[in-house]
N, C-alpha and C positions, 0 to 999 in steps of 0.2 A: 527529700524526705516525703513520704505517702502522706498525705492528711485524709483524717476520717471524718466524717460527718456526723454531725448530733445524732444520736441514735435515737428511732422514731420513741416515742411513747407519748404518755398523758402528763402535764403538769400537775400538780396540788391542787393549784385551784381551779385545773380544767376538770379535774376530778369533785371539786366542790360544788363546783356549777351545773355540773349534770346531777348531781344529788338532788340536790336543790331543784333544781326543774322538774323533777321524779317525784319528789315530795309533793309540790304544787296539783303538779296534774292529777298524782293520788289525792289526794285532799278535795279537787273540783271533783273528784268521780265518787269520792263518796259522800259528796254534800248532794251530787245529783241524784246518787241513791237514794239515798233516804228521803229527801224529796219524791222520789218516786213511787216507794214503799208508802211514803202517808197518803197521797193521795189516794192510791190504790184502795188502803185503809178506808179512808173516809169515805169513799164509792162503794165500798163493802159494808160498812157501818150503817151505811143509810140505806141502803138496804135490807139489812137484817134490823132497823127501827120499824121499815115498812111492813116487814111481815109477822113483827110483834105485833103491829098496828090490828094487823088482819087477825089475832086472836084476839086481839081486847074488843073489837068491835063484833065478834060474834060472840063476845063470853058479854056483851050486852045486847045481842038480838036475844042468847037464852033469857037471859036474867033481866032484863030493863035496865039496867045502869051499869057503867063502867065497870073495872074491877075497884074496888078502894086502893086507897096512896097510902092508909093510915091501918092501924091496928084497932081491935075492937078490948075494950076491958077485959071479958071475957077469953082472949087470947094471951092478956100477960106478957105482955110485948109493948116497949114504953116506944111514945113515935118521936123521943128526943132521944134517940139512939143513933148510930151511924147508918146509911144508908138504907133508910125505913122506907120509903116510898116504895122502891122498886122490890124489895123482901115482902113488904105485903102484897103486891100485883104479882108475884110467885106464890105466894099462899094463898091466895083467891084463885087463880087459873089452874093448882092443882089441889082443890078442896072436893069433897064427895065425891067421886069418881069422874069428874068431869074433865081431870089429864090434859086441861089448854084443847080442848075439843077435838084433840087428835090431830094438831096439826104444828106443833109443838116438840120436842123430844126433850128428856127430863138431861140428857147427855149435854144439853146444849147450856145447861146452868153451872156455876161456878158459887164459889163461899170464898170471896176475897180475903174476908174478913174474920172469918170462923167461927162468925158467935154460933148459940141455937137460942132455943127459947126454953122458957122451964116445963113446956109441957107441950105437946102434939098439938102442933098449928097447920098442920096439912097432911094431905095425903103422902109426900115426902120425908115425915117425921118431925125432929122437935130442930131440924137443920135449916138456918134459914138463907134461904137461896138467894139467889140474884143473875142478870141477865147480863151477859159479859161483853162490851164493844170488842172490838178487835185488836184492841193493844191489853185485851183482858182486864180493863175497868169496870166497875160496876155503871152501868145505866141507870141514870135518874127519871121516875117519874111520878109523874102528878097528875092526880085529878082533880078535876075543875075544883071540886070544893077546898081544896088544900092548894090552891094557888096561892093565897093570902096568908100560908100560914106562916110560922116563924122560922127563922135560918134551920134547915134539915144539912146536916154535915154527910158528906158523903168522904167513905176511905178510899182513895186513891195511890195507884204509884205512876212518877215520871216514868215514859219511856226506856228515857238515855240512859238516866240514871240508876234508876231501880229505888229513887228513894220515895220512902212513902209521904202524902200527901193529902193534907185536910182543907176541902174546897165547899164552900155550900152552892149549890144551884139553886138557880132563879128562875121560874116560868118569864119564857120570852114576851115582849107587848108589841105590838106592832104602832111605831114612833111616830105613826101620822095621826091614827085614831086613840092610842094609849090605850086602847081595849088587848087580854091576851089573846093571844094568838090560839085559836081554837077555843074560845072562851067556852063556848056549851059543851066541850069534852074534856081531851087529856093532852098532853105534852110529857114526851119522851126525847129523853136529851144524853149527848155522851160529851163526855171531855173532852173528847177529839186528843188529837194527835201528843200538846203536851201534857193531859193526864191532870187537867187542872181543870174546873169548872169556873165558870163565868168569863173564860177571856176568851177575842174574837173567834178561836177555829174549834170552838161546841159545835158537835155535831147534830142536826134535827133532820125528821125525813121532813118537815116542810119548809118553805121556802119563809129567807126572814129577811127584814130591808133593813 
């Protein structure tokens, strides 16, 4: 009598185990991804800190000082609001025709948040803007005199998540001198990658120990 042989195929759980190995490998590709993506991010973040840098620094060779972190009475805008720093250094750089010196594009601002104000606080209207990292957070900043001030809440969302998120920033000090870091000027900071403020991967264009 003819005998046959097992006919070739895949067992169960040869068929398991290659899932399973596919899974993994997918899973290391996209953890490396996105590793990849933030970095990128934060290379590009600190760079568009820097060339914010280079308008707030000739909107004080015009004017003698900084732009403000803070609101003026006169503008109607409370600075225990959500993300007040950086909405006022948008209303100072595009006030009286001075457009962030032309170096600047109004395209480049975002309203995370979507307040306005109750009345014309800039040349942009009564909308109050903000400077967006690259994962589309609002950028914090401060100037020297409102280093000291009290917790400023900024609105943020996670990345991964999409969920929103209430973080206050800190002006950085540098841990040797406890002096801040640019103490005679400003600090501009992003949440960096997770969308949070104050944990280690805040992005700054200057260097922090």
């Amino acid at each position: 009598m003819k005998e046959f042989g097992r006919k070739a195929g895949f067992t169960l759980i040869e068929i398991l185990a290659v899932i399973l190995i596919v899974g993994i490998l997918a899973t290391i590709l996209i953890v490396n991804l996105g590793e990849a993506s933030d970095a990128t991010n934060v290379q590009m973040t600190r760079t568009w800190l820097t060339q914010l840098e280079g308008a707030i620094n000739n909107y004080e060779n015009e004017f003698g000082d900084y732009p403000p972190s803070s609101f003026t009475v006169e503008q109607g805008v409370p600075n225990d609001g959500m993300n007040t720093g950086v909405e006022a250094l948008v209303c100072a750089l595009w006030s009286d025709g001075w457009e962030a010196g032309g170096v600047l594009e109004s395209e480049e601002l975002g309203n995370s948040d979507g307040d306005s104000a109750p009345q014309t606080v800039s040349d942009l209207g009564r909308q109050l803007f903000e400077f967006l990292d690259k994962w589309d957070n609002p950028i914090a900043y401060f100037h020297r005199r409102d280093y000291e001030s009290e917790e400023r809440y900024y609105q943020t969302y996670a990345p991964e998540s999409g969920e929103e998120v209430l973080s206050a920033p800190v002006p950085f000090k540098d841990p040797d001198t406890g002096r801040y870091f640019r103490h005679n000027k400003f600090q501009l900071i992003s949440a960096g990658p997770d969308g949070t403020f104050g944990t280690e991967d805040d992005v700054t264009s200057f260097e922090r120990k």
